[in-house]
Structure formats: C-alpha cells, structure tokens
C-alpha positions, 0 to 999 in steps of 0.5 A: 491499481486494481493490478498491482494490489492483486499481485502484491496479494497473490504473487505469480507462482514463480516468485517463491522469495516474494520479490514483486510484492516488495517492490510493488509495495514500494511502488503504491507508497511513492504513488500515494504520496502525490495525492493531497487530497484523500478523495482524489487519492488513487490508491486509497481508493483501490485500497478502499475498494478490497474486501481485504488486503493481508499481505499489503498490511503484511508488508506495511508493518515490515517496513514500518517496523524496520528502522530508518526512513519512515516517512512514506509508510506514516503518511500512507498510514494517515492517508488511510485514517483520513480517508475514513474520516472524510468519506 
C-alpha cells in the first residue's frame, strides 16, 4: 500500500501526463471495496498513516466529479468517515 500511495503522490520523472497515478488511483478504489470492516481496511489503514495525501484527494474529487459510475469513490468516501468514526 505504502507503495502505491507513494507513486500516486510522487510519480516517476518519466510519467509527464500522469498516467500511473490514475491507474493506481483506480487501483486502491477496487482494493478498498473488499474490506467490510474499517479496522481491517488495508487501505485506510495506509491512508490513515500519511501525514498527507494532496494528489490522492486530487484525483478522488475528479473522479467523484466526473458523471457516471460513482459507487466505489462513495464508498472509499465513507469508508474514510467511518474509519474516524470507529477508531
């Protein structure tokens, strides 16, 4: 996880049109959506753990904004509400 949320915040030099990060954005939001329980929600967890993630939140809000499928950016959204709430 650690991984992935560190090449979504900082993308390798030769990724000027921000490829990976949208796919690994895409990535962590299929992940998320096997865990039931906040607790045991790997990435969460990970996202919990970070002082800070601008470009993860960046690219939530794009995606969340864009029209269509919405369901795994609304629950990666609650997701995170009901880790603050639980923890």
């Amino acid at each position: 996880m650690e991984f992935l949320l560190d090449t979504i915040e900082s993308p390798p030099a030769g990724d000027e049109a921000d490829a990976l990060p949208d796919v690994l954005v895409k990535l962590l939001l299929a992940f998320n959506v096997h865990f039931d329980l906040p607790s045991d929600n790997l990435v969460m967890l990970a996202v919990a753990g970070r002082g800070t993630a601008k470009t993860l939140t960046e690219k939530l809000m794009l995606l969340f904004n864009r029209e269509g499928q919405r369901s795994i950016e609304v629950e990666f959204l609650l997701d995170t509400v009901a880790g603050n709430l639980y923890s």
